[in-house]
C-alpha positions in Angstrom: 58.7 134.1 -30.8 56.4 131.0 -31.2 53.6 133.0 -30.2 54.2 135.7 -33.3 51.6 134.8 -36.0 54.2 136.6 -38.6 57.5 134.5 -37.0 55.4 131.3 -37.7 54.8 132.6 -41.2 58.4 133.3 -41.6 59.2 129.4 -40.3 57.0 128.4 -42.6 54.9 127.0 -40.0 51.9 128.7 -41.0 51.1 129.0 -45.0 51.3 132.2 -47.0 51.9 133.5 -50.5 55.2 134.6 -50.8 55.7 137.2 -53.4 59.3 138.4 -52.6 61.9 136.7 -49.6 65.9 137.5 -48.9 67.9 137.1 -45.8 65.9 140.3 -43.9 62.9 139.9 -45.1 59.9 137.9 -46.5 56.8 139.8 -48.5 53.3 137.8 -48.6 49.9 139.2 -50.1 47.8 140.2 -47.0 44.9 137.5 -46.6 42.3 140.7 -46.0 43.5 143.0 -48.8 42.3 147.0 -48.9 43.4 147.3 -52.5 44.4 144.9 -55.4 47.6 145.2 -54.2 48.2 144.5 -50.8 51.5 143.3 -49.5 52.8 143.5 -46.2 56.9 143.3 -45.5 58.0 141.6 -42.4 61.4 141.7 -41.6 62.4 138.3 -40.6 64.0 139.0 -36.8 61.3 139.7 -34.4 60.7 143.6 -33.8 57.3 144.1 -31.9 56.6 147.8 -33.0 58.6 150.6 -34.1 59.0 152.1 -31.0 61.5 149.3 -30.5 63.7 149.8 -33.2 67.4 151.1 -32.6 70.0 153.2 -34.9 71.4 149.6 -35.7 67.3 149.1 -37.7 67.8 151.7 -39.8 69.6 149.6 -42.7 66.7 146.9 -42.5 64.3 149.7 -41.9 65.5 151.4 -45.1 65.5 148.2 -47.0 61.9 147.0 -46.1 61.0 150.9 -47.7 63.3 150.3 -51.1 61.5 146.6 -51.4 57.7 148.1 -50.8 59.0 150.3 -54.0 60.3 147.9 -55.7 57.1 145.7 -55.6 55.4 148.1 -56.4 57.1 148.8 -59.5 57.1 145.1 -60.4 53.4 145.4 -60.3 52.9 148.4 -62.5 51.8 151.1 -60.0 55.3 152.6 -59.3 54.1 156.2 -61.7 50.0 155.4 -60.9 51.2 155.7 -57.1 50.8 153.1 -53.7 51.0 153.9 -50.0 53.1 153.0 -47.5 52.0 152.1 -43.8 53.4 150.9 -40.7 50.8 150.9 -37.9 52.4 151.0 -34.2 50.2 150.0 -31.3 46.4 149.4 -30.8 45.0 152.6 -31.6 46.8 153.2 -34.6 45.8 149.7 -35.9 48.3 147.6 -35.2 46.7 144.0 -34.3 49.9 142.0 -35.1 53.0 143.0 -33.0 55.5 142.1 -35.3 56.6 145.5 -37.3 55.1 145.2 -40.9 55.1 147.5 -43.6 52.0 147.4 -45.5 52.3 148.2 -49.3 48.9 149.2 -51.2 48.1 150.1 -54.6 45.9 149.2 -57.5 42.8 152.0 -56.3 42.4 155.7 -55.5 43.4 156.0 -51.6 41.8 158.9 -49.6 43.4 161.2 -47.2 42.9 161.0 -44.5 43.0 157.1 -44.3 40.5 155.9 -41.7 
């Protein structure tokens, strides 16, 4: 979608730090981070929100999940612990509507989040 800001990033129209891409999938460091580590994991085909995925998402869904633990991992905080997000709609957050999964670690993270 040429209006996505996260397609643009993906066509490389728009500059970001890549720490992890494959054929599904890109991972950048989030340019307003909430904890040292703060990724987010866009798949590369265009989803708005979750409430637009089908059974057919549930590979890519699955891998977006294995890569947020596998960055993790690669950055030391696979035992210390990181959190997991996706935010669907408005209310819960969501302010770019291209599904992301936000990875997080590096800090203690309260319950319930804000």
């Amino acid at each position: 979608m040429a209006d996505c800001l996260f397609c643009r990033i993906v066509a490389r129209e728009i500059p970001s730090s890549i720490v992890f891409e494959d054929d599904h999938m890109v991972a950048i460091k989030d340019i307003n981070p909430r904890a040292p580590l703060h990724v987010l994991i866009i798949p590369k085909r265009h989803i708005a929100t979750l409430n637009d995925l089908t059974s057919p998402d549930d590979v890519l869904v699955g891998e977006l999940v294995r890569r947020a633990a596998a960055l993790a991992a690669e950055h030391g905080y696979a035992e210390r612990g990181f959190r997991t997000v996706f935010n669907t709609n408005r209310e819960a957050g969501q302010s770019v509507f291209h599904i992301h999964l936000h990875l997080l670690a590096g800090r203690s993270l309260t319950w319930p989040p804000g």
